[in-house]
MARLOKOL-687495 format. One record per residue: x, y, z of N, C-alpha, C, CB in turn. Coordinates in steps of 0.2 Angstrom, whole numbers. Glycine has a CB too. Example, Ala and Ser with C-alpha at 12.3 -4.5 7.8 and 13.67 -1.06 7.14 Angstrom:
# residues 2
<<66, -28, 39>, <62, -22, 39>, <66, -16, 39>, <57, -22, 45>> <<64, -11, 35>, <68, -5, 36>, <64, 0, 39>, <70, -3, 29>> 
# end
This chain:
# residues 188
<<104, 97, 18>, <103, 90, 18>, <100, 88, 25>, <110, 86, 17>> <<102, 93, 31>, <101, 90, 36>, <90, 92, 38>, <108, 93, 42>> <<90, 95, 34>, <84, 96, 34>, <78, 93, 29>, <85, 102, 33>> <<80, 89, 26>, <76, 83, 21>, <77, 77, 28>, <81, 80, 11>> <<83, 75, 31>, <84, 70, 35>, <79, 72, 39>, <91, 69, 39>> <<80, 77, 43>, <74, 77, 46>, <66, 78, 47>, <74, 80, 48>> <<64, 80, 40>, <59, 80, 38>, <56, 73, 36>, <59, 85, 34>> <<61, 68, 34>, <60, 61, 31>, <57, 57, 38>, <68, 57, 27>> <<59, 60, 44>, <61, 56, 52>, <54, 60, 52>, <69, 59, 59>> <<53, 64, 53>, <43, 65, 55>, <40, 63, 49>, <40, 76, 56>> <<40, 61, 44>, <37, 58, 39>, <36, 51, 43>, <40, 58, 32>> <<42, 48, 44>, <42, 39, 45>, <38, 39, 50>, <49, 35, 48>> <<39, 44, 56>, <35, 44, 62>, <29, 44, 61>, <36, 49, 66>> <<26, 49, 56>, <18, 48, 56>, <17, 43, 51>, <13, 56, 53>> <<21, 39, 48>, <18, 33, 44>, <18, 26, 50>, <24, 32, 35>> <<22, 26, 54>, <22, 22, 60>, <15, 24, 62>, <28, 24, 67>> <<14, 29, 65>, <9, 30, 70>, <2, 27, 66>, <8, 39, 73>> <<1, 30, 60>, <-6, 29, 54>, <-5, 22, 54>, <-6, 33, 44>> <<0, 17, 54>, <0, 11, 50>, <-3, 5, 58>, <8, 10, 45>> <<-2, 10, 62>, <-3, 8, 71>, <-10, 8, 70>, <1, 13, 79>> <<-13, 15, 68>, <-20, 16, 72>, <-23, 13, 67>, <-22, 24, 74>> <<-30, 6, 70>, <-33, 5, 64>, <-40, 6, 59>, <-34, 1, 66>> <<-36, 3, 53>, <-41, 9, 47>, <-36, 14, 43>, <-47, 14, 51>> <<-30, 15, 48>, <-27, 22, 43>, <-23, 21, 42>, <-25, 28, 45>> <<-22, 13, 39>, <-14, 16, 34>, <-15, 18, 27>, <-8, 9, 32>> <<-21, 20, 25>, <-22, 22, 19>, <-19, 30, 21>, <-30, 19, 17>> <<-17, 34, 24>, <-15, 40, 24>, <-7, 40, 25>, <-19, 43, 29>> <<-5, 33, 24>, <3, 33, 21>, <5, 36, 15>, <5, 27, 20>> <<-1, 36, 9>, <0, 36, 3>, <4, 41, 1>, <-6, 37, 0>> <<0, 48, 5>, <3, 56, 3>, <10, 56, 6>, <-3, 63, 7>> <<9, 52, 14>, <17, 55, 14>, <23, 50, 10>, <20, 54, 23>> <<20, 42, 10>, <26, 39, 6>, <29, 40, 0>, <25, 35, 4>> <<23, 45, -4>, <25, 49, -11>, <31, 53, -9>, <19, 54, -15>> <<30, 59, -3>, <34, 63, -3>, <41, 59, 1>, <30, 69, 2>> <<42, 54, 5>, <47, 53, 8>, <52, 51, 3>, <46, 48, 11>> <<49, 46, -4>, <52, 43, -6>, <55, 46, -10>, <49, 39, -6>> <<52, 53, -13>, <55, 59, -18>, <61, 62, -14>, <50, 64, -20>> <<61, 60, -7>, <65, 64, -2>, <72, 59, -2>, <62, 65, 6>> <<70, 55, -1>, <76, 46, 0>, <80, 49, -8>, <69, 33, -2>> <<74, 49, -14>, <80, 48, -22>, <83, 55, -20>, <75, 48, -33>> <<82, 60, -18>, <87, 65, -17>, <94, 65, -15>, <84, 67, -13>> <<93, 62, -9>, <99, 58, -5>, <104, 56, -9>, <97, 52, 1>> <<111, 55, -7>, <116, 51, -10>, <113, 44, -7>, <124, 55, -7>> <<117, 38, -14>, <117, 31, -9>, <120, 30, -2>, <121, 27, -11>> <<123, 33, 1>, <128, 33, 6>, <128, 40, 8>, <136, 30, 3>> <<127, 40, 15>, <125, 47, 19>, <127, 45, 27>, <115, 51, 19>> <<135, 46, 29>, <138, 45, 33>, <134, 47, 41>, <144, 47, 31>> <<130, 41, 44>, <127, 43, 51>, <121, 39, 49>, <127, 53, 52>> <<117, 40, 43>, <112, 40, 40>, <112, 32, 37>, <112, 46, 35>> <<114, 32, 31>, <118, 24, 30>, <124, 24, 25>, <113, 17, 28>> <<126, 19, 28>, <133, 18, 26>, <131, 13, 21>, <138, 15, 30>> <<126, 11, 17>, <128, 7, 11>, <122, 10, 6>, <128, -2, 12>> <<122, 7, 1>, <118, 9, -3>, <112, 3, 0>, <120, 9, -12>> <<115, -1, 2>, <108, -9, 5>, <107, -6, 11>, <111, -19, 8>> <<110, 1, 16>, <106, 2, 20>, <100, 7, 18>, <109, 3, 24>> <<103, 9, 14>, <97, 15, 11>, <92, 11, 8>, <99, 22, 5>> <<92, 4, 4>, <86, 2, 1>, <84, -4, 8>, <88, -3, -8>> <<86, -2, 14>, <83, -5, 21>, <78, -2, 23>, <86, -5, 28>> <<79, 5, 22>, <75, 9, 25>, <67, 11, 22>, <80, 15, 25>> <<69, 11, 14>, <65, 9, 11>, <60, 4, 14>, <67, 8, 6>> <<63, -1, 15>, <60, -7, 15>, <55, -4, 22>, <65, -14, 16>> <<58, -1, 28>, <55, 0, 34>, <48, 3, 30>, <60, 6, 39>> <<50, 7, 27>, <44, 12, 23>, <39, 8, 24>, <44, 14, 14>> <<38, 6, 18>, <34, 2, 14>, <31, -5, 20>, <39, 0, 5>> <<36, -6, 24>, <32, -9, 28>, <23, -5, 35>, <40, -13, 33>> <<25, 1, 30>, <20, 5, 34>, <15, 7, 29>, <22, 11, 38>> <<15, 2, 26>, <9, 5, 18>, <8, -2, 15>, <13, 11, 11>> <<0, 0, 15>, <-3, -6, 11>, <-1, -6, 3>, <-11, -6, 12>> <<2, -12, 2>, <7, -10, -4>, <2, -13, -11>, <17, -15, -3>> <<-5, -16, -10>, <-11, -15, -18>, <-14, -12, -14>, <-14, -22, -23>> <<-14, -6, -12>, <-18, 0, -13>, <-14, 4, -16>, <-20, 3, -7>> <<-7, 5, -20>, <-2, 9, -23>, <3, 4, -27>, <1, 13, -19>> <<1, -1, -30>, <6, -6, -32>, <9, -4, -38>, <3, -12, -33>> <<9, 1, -43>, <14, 3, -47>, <18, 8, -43>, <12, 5, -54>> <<16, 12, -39>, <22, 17, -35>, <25, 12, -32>, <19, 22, -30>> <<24, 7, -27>, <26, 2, -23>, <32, -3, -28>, <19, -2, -22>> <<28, -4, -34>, <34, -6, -39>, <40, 0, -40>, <30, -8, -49>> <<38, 5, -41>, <42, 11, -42>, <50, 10, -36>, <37, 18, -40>> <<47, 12, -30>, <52, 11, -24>, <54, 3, -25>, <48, 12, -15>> <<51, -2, -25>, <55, -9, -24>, <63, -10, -32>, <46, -15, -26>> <<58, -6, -38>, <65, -7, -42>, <69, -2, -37>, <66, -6, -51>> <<70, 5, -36>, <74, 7, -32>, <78, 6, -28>, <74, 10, -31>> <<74, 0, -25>, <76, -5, -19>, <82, -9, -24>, <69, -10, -16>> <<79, -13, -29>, <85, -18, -32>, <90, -15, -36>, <82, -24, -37>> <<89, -9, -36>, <94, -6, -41>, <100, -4, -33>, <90, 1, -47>> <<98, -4, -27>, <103, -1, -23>, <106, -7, -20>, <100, 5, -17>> <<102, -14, -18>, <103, -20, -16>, <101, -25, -21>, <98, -20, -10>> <<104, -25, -27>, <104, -29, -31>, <101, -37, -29>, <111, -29, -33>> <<104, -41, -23>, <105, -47, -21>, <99, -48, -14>, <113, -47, -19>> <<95, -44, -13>, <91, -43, -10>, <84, -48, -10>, <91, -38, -10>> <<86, -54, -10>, <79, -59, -9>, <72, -58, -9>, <78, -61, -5>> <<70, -53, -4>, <62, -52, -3>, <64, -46, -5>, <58, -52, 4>> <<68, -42, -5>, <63, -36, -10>, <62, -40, -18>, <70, -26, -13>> <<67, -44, -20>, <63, -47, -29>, <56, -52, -26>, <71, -54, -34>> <<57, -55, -21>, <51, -58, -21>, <46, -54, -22>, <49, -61, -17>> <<47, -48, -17>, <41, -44, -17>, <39, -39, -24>, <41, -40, -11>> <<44, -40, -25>, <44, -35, -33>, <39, -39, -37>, <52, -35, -39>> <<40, -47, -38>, <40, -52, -44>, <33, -52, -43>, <44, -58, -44>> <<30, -51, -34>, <23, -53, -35>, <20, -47, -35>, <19, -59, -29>> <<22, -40, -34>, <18, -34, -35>, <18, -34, -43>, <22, -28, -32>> <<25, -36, -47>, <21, -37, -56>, <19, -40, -56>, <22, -38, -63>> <<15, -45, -53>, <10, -51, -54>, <2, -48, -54>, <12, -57, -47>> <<3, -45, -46>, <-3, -40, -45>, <-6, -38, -52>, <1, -33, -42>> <<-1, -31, -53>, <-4, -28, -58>, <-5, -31, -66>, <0, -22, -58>> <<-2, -36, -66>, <-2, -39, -74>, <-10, -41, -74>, <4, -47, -75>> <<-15, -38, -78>, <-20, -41, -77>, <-22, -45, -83>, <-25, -37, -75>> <<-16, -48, -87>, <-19, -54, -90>, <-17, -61, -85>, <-15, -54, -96>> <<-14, -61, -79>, <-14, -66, -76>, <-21, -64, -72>, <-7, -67, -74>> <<-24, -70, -71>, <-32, -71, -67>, <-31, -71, -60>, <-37, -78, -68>> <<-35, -66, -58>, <-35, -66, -50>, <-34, -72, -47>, <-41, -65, -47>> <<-39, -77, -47>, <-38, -83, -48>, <-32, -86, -45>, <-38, -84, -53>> <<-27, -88, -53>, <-21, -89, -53>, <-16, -86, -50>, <-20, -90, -59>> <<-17, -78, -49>, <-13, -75, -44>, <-15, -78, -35>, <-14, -66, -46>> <<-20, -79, -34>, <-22, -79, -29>, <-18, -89, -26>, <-31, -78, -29>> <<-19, -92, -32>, <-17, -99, -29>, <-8, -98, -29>, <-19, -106, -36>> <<-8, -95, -37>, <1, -93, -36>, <5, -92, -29>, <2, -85, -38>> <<3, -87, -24>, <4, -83, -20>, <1, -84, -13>, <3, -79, -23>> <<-3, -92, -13>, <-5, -92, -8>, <-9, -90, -3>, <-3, -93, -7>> <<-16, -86, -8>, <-20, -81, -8>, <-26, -83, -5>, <-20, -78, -15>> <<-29, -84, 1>, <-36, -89, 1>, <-41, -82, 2>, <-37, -96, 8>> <<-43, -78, 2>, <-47, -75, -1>, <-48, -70, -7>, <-47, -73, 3>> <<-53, -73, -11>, <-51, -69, -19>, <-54, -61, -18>, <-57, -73, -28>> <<-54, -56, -22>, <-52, -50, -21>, <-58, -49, -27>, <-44, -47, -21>> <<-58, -42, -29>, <-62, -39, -36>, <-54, -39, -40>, <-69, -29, -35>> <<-55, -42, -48>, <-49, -39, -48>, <-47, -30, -48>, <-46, -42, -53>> <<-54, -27, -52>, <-53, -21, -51>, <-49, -18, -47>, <-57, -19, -52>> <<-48, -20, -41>, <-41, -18, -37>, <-36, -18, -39>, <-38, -22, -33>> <<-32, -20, -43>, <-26, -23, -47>, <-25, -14, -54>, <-29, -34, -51>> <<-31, -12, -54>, <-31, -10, -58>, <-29, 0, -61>, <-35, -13, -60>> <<-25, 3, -65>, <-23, 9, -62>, <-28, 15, -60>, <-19, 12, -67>> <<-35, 12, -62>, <-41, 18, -60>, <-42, 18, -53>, <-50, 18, -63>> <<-42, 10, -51>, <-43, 11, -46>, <-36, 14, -41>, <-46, 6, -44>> <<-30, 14, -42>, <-25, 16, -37>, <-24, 22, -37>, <-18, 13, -38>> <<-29, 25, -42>, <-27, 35, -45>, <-34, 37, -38>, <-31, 38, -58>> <<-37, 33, -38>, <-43, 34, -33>, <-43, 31, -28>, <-48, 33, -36>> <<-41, 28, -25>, <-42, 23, -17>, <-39, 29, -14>, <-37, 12, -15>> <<-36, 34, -11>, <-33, 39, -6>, <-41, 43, -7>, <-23, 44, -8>> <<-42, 43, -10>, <-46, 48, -11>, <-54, 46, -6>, <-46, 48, -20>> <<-55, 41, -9>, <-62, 35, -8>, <-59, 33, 0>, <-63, 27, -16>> <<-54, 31, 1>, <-54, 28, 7>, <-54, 36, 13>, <-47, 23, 8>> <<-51, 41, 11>, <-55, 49, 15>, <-60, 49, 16>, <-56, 56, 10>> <<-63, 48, 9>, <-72, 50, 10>, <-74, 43, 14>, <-78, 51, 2>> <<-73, 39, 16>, <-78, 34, 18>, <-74, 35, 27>, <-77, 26, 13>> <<-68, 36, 27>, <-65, 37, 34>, <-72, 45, 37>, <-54, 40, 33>> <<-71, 49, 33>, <-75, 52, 35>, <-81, 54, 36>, <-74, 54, 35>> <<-87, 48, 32>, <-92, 44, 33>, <-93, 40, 40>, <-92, 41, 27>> <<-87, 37, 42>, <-90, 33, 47>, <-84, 34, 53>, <-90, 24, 43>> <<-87, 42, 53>, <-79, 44, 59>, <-82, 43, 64>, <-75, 52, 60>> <<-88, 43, 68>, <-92, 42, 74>, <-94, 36, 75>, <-97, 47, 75>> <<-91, 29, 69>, <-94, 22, 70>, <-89, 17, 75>, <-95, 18, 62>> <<-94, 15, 80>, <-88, 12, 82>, <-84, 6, 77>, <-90, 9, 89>> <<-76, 3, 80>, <-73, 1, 75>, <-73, -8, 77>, <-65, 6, 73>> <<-77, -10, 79>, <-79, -14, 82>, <-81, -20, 77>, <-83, -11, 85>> <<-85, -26, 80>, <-88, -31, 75>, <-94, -30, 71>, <-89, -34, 78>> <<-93, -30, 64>, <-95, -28, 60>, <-96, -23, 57>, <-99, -29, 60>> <<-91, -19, 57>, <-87, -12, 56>, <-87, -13, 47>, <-77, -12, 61>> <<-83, -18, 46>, <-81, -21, 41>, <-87, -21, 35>, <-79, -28, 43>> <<-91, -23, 37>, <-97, -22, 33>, <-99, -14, 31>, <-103, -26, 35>> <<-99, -11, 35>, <-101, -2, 36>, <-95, 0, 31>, <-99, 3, 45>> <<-88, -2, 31>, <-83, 0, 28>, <-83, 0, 21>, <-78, -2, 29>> <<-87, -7, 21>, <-87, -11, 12>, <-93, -6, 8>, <-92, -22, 13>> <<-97, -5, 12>, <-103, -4, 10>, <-103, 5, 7>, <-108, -5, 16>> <<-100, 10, 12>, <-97, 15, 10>, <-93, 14, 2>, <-93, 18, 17>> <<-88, 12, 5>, <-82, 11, -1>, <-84, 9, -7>, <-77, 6, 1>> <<-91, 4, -7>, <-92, 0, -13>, <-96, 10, -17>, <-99, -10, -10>> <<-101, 12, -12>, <-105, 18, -16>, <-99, 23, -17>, <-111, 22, -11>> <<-94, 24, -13>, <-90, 30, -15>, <-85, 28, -22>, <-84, 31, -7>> <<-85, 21, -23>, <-82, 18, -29>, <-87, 20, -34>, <-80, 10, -29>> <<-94, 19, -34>, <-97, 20, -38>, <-100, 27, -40>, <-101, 16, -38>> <<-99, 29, -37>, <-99, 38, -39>, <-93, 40, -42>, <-100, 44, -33>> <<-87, 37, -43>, <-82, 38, -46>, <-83, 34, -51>, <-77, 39, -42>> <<-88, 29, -55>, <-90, 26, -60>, <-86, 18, -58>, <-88, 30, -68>> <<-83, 16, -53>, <-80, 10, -52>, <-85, 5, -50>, <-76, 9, -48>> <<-85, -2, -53>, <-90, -5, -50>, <-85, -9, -45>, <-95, -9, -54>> <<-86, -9, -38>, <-80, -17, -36>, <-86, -19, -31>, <-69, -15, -31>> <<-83, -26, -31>, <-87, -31, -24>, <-82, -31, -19>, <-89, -40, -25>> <<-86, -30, -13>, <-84, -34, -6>, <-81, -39, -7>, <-90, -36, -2>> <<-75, -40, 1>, <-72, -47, 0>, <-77, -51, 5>, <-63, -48, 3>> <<-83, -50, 8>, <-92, -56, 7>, <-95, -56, 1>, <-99, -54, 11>> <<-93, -51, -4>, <-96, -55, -11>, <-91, -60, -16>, <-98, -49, -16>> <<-86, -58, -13>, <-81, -62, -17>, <-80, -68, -15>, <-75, -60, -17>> <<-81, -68, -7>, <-81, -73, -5>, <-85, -77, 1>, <-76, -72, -4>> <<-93, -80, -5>, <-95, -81, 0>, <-95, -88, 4>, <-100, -79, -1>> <<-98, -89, 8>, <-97, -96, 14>, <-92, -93, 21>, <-92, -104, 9>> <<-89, -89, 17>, <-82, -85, 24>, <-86, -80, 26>, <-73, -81, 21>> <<-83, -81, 34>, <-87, -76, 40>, <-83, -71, 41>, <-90, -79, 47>> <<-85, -65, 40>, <-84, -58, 43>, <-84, -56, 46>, <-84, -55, 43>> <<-81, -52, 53>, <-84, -51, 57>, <-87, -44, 56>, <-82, -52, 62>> 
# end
């Protein structure tokens, strides 16, 4: 046991550090999977560790505060019901549940999710969708390592989009930029 605790404590640590440095929280993905297979391991209650089952669906929550939660929104659902099922009464984990099935429901319209939720920039929905969450760790690699010597500066953004959009379509995805989605709005 004491050796999953500690290996969960250098996981969190490097999902702090990635989710600090910018551009990398997409390399949360690999460790959140593993952490979070480590957490269902655990007992609810692990004296030192936490004392309730709501502190262990806290800790979760620390998680996932270090992960872009639609770049993995049915895993992300996955941990959040584990979350309600340990903190039944927990407010913002159901909010955040109710809009991550919102996310993924793609008969509700981007659109209407976007106004829902107080969304002002519209997205592709093909974000929302499972090809693309089997693939974004992958595609966001290759484009990190496309543009490792760019500075990360103004107009970075566009270099990012541009990679990302080709590395999507060599994996047969079509998606737009959030300047094609949204145009009149300035990027930098």
């Amino acid at each position: 046991m004491e050796e999953k605790i500690k290996e969960l404590a250098d996981i969190f640590t490097k999902m702090v550090r990635n989710a600090n440095s910018f551009g990398d929280i997409w390399k949360n993905i690999t460790p959140g999977r593993r952490a979070f297979a480590l957490m269902k391991e655990l007992p609810d209650t692990l004296a030192g560790e936490f004392d309730t089952p709501a502190d262990k669906a806290t800790l979760l929550a620390q998680m996932l505060d270090q992960m872009e939660e639609t770049y993995t929104p049915r895993f992300c659902i996955s941990i959040r019901e584990y979350m309600q099922a340990l903190a039944p009464n927990d407010v913002d984990n159901n909010a955040k549940l109710a809009q991550l099935r919102d996310y993924t429901d793609l008969s509700l319209p981007m659109e209407e999710y976007c106004r829902k939720y107080h969304k002002h920039l519209k997205f592709d929905p093909v974000e929302r969708t499972e090809e693309m969450e089997n693939v974004i760790e992958s595609v966001e690699r290759e484009v990190a390592e496309e543009l490792a010597g760019m500075p990360r500066g103004m107009g970075f953004c566009f270099a990012h989009w541009h990679a990302k959009k080709a590395a999507l379509a060599n994996r047969g995805i079509e998606w737009n930029s959030p300047n094609t989605m949204n145009p009149g709005v300035i990027f930098d």
